[in-house]
C-alpha positions in Angstrom: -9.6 -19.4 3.2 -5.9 -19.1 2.9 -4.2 -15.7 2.2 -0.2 -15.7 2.6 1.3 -12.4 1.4 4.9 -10.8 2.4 5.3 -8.2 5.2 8.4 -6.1 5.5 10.0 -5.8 8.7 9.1 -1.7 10.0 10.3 -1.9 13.6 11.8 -4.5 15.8 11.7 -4.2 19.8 14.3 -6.7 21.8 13.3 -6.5 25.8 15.2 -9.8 25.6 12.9 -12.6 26.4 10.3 -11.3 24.0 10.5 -10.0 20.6 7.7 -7.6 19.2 7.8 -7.2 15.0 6.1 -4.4 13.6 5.4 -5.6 9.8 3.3 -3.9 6.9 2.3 -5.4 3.8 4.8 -5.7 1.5 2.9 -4.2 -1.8 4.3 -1.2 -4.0 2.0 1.9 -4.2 2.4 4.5 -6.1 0.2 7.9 -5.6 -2.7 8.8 -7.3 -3.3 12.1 -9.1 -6.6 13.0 -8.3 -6.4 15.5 -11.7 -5.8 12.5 -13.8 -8.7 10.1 -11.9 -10.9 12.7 -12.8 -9.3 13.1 -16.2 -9.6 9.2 -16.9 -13.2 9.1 -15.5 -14.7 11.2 -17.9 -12.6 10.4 -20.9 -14.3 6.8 -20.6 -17.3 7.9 -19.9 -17.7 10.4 -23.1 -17.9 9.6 -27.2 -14.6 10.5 -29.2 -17.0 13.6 -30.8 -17.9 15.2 -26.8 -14.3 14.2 -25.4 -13.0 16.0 -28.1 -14.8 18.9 -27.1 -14.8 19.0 -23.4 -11.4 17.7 -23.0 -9.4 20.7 -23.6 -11.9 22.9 -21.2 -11.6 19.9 -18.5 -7.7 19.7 -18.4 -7.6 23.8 -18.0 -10.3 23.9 -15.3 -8.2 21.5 -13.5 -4.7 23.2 -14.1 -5.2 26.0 -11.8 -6.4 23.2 -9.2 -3.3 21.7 -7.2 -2.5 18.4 -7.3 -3.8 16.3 -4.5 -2.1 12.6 -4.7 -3.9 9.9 -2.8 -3.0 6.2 -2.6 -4.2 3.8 -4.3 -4.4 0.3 -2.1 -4.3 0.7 1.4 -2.2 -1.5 3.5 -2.2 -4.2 6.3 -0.2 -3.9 9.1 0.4 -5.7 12.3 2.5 -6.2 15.7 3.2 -9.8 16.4 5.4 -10.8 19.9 7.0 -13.8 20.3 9.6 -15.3 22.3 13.4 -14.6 21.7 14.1 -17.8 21.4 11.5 -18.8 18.4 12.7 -15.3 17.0 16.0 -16.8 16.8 15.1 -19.9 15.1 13.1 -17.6 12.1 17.1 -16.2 11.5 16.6 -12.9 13.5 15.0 -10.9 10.4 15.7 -7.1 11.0 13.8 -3.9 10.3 13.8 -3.7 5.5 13.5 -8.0 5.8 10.6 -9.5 4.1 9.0 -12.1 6.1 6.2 -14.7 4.9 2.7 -14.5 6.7 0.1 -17.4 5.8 -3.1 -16.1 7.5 -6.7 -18.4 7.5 -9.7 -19.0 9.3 -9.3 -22.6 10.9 
């Protein structure tokens, strides 16, 4: 099984001979209302005739609750040393650089 995906560069530590990346998955989030997951979950789970009803009472109930935003994909991240000089040879990416990571069971 063969999964490459981008990581983006978060921190980069030179001692010299060694170089340690700090790289997260390189995936856009964007938060979560948990008002409208809990909006959406009953609107699909209702008729038009009962949504009709109870969604008016729903989206009142839940304005006087405050918004708590949760993310929606959680992401990978690793630390990876290598040597300076194979750092080198990748183009010395820096911290905002996307780098290619193929990862598979061999």
């Amino acid at each position: 099984m063969s999964d490459a995906n981008e990581f983006k560069i978060t921190q980069v530590v030179d001692n010299g001979q060694m170089v340690q990346l700090t790289l997260i998955e390189n995936v856009s989030t964007e938060p979560v209302s948990q008002k409208q997951m809990i909006i959406e979950n009953v609107s699909n789970k209702l008729d038009a005739e009962t949504k009709e009803q109870v969604m008016p009472l729903l989206e009142a109930i839940l304005q006087a609750q405050p918004t708590v935003n949760i993310k929606s994909y959680q992401q990978t991240q690793m630390t990876m040393a290598m040597p300076k000089s194979r750092y080198d040879s990748m183009g010395r990416p820096q911290v905002g650089n996307i780098v290619a990571v193929d990862l598979k069971k061999i």
